[in-house]
C-alpha positions in Angstrom: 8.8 -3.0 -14.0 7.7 0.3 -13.5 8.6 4.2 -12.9 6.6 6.9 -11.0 8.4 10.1 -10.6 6.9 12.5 -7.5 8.1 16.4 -6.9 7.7 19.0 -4.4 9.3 22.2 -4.9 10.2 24.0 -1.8 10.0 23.3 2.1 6.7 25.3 2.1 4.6 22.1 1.0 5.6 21.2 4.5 1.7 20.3 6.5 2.1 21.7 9.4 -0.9 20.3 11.0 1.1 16.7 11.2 4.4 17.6 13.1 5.9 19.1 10.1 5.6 16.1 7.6 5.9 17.1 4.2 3.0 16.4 1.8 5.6 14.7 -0.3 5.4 11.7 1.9 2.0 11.6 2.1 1.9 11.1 -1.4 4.8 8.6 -1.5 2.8 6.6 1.0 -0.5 6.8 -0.6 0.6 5.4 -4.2 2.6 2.3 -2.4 0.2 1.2 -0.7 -0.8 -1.2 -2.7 2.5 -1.9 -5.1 5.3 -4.1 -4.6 8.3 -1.7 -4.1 11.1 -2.0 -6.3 13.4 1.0 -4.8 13.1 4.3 -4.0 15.5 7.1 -5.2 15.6 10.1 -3.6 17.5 14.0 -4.1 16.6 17.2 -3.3 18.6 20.7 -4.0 18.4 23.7 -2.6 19.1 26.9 -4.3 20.3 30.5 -2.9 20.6 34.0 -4.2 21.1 37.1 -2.7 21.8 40.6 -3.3 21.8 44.1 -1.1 18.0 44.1 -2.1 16.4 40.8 -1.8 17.6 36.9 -0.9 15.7 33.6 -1.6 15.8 30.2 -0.9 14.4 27.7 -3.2 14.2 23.9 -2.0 13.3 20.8 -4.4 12.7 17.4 -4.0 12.4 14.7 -6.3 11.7 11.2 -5.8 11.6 8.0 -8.2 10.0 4.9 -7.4 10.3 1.9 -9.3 7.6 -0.7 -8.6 5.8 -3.5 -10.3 2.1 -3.7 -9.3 1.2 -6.7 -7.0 -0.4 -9.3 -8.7 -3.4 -11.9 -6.5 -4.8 -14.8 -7.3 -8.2 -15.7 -6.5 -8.2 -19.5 -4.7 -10.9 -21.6 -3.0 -10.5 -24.0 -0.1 -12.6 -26.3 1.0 -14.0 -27.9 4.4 -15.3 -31.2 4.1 -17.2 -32.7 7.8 -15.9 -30.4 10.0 -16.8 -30.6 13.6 -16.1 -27.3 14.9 -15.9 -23.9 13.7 -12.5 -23.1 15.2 -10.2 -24.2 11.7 -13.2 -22.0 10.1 -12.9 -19.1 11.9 -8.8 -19.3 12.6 -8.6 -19.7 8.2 -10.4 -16.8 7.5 -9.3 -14.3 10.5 -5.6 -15.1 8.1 -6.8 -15.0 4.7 -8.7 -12.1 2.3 -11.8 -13.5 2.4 -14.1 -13.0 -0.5 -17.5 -15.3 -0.2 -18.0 -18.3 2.3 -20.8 -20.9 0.8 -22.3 -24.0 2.9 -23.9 -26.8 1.1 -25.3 -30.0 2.3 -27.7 -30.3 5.7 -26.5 -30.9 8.9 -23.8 -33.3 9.9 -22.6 -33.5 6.5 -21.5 -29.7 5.7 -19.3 -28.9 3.0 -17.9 -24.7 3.4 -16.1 -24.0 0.7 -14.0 -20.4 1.0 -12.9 -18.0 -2.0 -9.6 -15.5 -0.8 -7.8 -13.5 -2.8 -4.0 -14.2 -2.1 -1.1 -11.6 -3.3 2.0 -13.5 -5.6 
């Protein structure tokens, strides 16, 4: 298992190009994309001080993700005399395909199919 702590400090790291999304989740999104999530914590505080002269606002948030990375195998399966391509084409339109080989001549094809599958 693993940690990956993320910050943004203050609303102003909003993007306002995407509907007000902050960047935060952009970033969140971006580093789980390919990791197998765990949970995700989440706080934020916001801070204010004020006198006659001046006020601020500061806003934080702070996110921990804990996440294990995926793990994939890499498997082969193989297609002895088949007549159509149809259980071809339907096994690799639901599998990651990495190479597709052919060997023999003919009516007596052998395919033989390498995919990477995630644990």
């Amino acid at each position: 298992m693993k940690v990956k702590i993320m910050h943004q400090v203050d609303w102003r790291g909003w993007d306002d190009r995407k509907g007000k999304i902050p960047i935060l989740e952009d970033q969140i999104n971006k580093f789980i994309a390919d990791k197998e999530v765990i949970d995700i914590k989440y706080s934020n505080s916001i801070s204010m001080a004020a006198n006659q002269e001046m006020s601020d606002t500061d806003h934080d948030e702070s996110v921990l993700i804990i996440y294990e990375d995926k793990l994939s195998t890499i498997k082969q399966k193989t297609f002895e005399y088949v007549s159509n391509d149809s259980e071809i084409n339907d096994f690799t339109r639901k599998h990651d395909v990495i190479k597709i080989e052919h060997f023999g001549a003919l009516d007596d094809v052998t395919t033989i199919i390498t995919y990477k599958e995630e644990k």
